[in-house]
N, C-alpha and C positions, 0 to 999 in steps of 0.2 A: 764538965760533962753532964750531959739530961741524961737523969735516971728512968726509968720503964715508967714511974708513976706519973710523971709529965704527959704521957700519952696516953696511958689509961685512963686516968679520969676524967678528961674528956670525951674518950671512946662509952666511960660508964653513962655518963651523964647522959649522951643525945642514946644512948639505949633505953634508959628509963625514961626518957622523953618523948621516944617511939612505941613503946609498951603503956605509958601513961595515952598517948594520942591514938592508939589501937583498940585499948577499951572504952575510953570515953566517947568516941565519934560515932554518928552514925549515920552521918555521910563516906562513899563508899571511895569516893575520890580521895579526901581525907585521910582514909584507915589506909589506904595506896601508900601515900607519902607517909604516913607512920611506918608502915613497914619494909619502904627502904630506908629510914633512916635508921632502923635496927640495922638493915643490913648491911651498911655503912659504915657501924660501930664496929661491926663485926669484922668486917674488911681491914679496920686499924688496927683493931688487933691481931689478924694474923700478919701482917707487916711489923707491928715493935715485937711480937716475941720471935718471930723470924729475926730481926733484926739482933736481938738481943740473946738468946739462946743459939742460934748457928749463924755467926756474922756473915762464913764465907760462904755460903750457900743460899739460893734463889728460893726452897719451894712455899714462902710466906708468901714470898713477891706472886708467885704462878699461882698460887690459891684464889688469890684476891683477884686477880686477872680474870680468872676460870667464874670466880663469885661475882664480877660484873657483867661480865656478859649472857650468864643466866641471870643474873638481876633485870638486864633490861631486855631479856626475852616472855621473862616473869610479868614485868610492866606491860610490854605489849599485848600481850593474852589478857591481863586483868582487866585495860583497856577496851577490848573489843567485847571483853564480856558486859563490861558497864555501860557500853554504848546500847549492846543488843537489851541489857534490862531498860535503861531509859527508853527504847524505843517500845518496847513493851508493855512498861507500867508506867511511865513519865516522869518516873521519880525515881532517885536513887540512894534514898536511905534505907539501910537495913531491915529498920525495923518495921519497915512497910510491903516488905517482899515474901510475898509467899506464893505467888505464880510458881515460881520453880519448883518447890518440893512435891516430893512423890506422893 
């Protein structure tokens, strides 16, 4: 029988590798895919401890569901937003934007 930590430390892993590629990047595309792959991690984990803490009950499974589909509403908005800086400044790394602020 796989215990909880078969799934977690995978789930640890691509989180610190989403937090690692969050800070480092600064390309804005880039820090996107860093920050669904947190929230990817995160999705596993409310599936093994749903799994593993109330076997006969769904609401890990409904979280994660609820967590993807604001996930890829999240991407679509950050999208249109990187589109309208690139058409903007023509470039889309961070540390070159400051059109936006107040």
């Amino acid at each position: 029988m796989n215990t909880v930590i078969w799934y977690i430390i995978p789930a640890l892993i691509m989180f610190c590798c989403g937090v690692y590629g969050f800070i480092t990047r600064k390309n804005m595309i880039a820090m996107l895919i860093s920050l669904e792959l947190m929230l990817n991690a995160v999705d596993i984990n409310f599936v093994v401890f749903n799994r593993y803490l109330f076997p006969e009950q769904m609401e890990g499974m409904f979280f994660t569901l609820f967590a993807i589909a604001i996930a890829a509403a999240e991407t679509a908005l950050a999208i249109a937003i990187i589109i309208n800086v690139y058409r903007s400044v023509k470039n889309v790394d961070v540390s070159g934007l400051t059109k936006m602020k107040f």
